[in-house]
C-alpha positions as CSV (number, residue, x, y, z in Angstrom):
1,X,0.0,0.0,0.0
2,X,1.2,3.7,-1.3
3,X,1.0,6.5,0.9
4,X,-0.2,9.8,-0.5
5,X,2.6,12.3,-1.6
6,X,2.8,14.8,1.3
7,X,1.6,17.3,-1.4
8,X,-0.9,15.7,-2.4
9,X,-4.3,17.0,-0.3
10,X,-6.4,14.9,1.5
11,X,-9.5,13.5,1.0
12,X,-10.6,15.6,3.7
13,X,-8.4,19.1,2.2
14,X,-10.2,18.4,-1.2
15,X,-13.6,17.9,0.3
16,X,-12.7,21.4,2.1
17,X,-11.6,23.1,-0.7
18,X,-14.5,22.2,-3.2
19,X,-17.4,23.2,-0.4
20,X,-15.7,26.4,-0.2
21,X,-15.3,26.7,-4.0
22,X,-19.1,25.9,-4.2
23,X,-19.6,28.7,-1.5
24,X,-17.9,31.1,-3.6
25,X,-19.2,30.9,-6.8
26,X,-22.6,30.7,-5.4
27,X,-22.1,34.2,-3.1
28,X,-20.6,35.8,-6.1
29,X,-23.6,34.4,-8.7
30,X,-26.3,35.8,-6.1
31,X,-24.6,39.0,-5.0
32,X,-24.1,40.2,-8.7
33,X,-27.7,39.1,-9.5
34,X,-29.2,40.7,-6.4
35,X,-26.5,42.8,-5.1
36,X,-24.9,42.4,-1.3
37,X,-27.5,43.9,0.8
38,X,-30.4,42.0,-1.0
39,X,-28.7,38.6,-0.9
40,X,-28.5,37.0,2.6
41,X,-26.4,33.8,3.8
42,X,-29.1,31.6,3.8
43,X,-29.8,32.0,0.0
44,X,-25.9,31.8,-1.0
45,X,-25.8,28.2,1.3
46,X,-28.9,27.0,-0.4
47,X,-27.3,27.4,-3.8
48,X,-24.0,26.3,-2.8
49,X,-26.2,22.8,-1.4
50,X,-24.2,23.3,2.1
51,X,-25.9,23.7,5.6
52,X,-25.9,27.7,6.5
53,X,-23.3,26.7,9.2
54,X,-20.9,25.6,6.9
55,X,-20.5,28.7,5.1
56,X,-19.5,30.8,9.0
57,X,-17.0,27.9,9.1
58,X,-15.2,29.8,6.0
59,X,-16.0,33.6,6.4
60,X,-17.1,34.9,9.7
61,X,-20.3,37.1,8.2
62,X,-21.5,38.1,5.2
63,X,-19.3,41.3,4.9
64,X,-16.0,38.7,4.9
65,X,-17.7,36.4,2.7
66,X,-17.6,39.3,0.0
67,X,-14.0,39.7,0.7
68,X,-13.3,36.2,0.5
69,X,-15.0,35.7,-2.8
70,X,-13.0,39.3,-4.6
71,X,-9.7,37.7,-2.6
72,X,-9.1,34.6,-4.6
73,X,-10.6,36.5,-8.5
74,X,-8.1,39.5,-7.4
75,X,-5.5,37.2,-7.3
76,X,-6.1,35.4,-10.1
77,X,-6.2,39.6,-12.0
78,X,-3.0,40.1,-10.8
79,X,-1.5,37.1,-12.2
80,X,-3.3,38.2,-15.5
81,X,-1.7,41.7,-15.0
82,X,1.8,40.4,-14.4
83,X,1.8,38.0,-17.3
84,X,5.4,38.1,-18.8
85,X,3.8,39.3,-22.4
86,X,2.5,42.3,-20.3
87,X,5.2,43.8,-19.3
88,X,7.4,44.2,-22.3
89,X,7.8,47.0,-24.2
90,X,8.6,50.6,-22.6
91,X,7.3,51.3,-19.4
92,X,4.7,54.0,-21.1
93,X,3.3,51.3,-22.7
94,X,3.4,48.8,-19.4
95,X,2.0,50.9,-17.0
96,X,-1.3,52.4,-18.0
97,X,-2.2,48.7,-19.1
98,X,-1.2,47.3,-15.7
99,X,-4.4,48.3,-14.2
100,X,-6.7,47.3,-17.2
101,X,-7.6,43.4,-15.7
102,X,-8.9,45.1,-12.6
103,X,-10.6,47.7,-14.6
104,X,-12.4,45.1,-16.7
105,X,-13.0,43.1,-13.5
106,X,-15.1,45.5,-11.7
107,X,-16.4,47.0,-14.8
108,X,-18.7,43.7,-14.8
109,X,-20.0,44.7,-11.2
110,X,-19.6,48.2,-10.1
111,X,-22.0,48.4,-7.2
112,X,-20.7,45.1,-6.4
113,X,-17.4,46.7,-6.2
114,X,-18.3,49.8,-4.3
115,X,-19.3,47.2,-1.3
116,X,-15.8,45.6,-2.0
117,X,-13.9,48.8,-1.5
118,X,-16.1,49.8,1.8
119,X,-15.4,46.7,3.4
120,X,-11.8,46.8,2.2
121,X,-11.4,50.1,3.8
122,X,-13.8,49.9,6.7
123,X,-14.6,46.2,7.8
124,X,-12.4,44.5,10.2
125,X,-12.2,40.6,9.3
126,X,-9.6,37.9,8.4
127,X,-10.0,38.2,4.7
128,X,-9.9,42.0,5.0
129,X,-6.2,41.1,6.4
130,X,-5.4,38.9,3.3
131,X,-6.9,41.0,1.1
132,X,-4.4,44.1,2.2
133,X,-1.8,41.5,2.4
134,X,-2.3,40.9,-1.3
135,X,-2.3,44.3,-1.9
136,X,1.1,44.9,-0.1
137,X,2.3,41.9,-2.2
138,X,1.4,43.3,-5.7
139,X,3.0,46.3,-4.6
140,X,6.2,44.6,-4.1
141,X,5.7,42.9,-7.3
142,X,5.2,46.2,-9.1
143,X,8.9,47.2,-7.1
144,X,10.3,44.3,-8.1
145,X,9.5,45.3,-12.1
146,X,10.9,49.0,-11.1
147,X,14.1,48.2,-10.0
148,X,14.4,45.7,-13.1
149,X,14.3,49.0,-15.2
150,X,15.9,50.8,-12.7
151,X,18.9,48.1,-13.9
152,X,18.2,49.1,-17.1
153,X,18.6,52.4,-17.2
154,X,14.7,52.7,-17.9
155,X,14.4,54.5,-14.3
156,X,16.5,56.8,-12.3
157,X,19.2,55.2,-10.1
158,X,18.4,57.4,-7.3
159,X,15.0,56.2,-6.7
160,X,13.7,53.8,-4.1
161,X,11.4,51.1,-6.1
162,X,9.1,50.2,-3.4
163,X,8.0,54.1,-2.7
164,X,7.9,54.4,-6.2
165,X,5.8,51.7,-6.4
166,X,3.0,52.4,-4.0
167,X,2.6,55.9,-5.2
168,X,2.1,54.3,-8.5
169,X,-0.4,51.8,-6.9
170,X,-2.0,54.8,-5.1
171,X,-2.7,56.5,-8.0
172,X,-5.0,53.9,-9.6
173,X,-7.3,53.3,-6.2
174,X,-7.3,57.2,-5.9
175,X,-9.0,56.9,-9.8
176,X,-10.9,53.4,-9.0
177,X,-12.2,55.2,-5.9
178,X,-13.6,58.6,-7.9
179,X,-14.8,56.1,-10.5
180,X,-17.2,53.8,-8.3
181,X,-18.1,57.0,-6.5
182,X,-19.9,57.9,-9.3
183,X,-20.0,60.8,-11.8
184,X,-17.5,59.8,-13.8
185,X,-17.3,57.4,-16.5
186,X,-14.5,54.0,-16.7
187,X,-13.3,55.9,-20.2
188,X,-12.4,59.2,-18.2
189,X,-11.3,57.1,-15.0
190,X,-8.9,55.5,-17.5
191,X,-7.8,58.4,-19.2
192,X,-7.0,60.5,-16.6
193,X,-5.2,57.4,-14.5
194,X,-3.0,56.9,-17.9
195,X,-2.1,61.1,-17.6
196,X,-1.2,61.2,-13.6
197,X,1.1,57.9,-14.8
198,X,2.7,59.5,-17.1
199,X,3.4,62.5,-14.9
200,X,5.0,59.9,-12.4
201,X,6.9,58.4,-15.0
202,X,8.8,61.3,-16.0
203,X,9.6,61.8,-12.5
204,X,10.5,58.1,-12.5
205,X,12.7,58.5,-15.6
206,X,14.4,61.6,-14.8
207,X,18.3,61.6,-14.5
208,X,18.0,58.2,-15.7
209,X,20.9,57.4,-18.0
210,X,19.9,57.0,-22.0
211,X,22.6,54.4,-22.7
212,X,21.9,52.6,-19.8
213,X,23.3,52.2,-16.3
214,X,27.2,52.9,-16.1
């Protein structure tokens, strides 16, 4: 008799992990079809065919449930967004079209996304935590990409990647903010995030050497 390959999840793990798939895809399906004050915990376990108990066993109320559902399609948009073929090319080109995966992502739900971005900003639970966790990490992963053109010569030698970084990242939720606030449109909200990063890149590029670092 074989044992399983200790990487291998359990019967048990895989069990876990396809109840809480189920969970998911059900909470998202009934919160964009009724929206997230409409739709209540009951109705997401009935169409996820779990008991109502099961689902507190993965989010602790409905506000983490939403978090827990945008936690794992965020990730999977900022795997899109760092795709290798994505970032080639000058970083005028890159950076503007870092952002588009999330834009397209919440262009699907908006008022869905509103909820999102209040309980990102205002509700204390454990997938709020991994949720600015990820954040912090796509940040980094945004540094890491400066300071490869920063090698390049693309970027000033004098500048600190991960600052860089999160102002860049600040700028697109400052626009993704004024966007789901309402009054103005995803084709302005685009437009004018594409003008304040070009404004930071030509900080980001100044002094940088044309031939390349020395």
């Amino acid at each position: 008799m074989t044992s399983p390959r200790p990487d291998t999840p359990s019967r048990r793990e895989r069990h876990k992990q396809d109840k809480r798939s189920r969970i998911q895809a059900a909470a998202l399906t009934l919160f964009t079809a009724q929206g997230y004050e409409a739709t209540t915990i009951r109705q997401i376990a009935a169409e996820a065919d779990v008991a109502a108990g099961t689902v507190f066993r993965y989010a602790t109320d409905k506000a983490d449930l939403l978090l827990m559902v945008f936690h794992d399609v965020i990730a999977q948009t900022i795997e899109e967004a760092l795709a290798p073929e994505r970032l080639t090319g000058p970083l005028s080109q890159v950076l503007p079209g870092l952002f588009d995966p999330f834009f397209a992502f919440y262009e699907a739900r908006p008022a869905l996304a509103s909820d999102f971005l209040r309980l990102v900003l205002f509700h204390d639970s454990p997938w709020r935590a991994r949720e600015l966790e990820q954040g912090h990490a796509f940040v980094a992963q945004l540094a890491g990409l400066l300071r490869a053109r920063q090698l390049a010569g693309e970027v000033t030698a004098d500048l600190d990647p991960q600052t860089a970084a999160f102002a860049l990242f600040s700028l697109y939720q400052a626009c993704l903010v004024g966007w789901l606030s309402g009054g103005v449109t995803l084709a302005n909200t685009r437009a004018q995030l594409a003008a304040l990063l070009a404004l930071q890149l030509r900080a980001l590029q100044a002094g940088a050497a044309a031939g390349g670092p020395a």
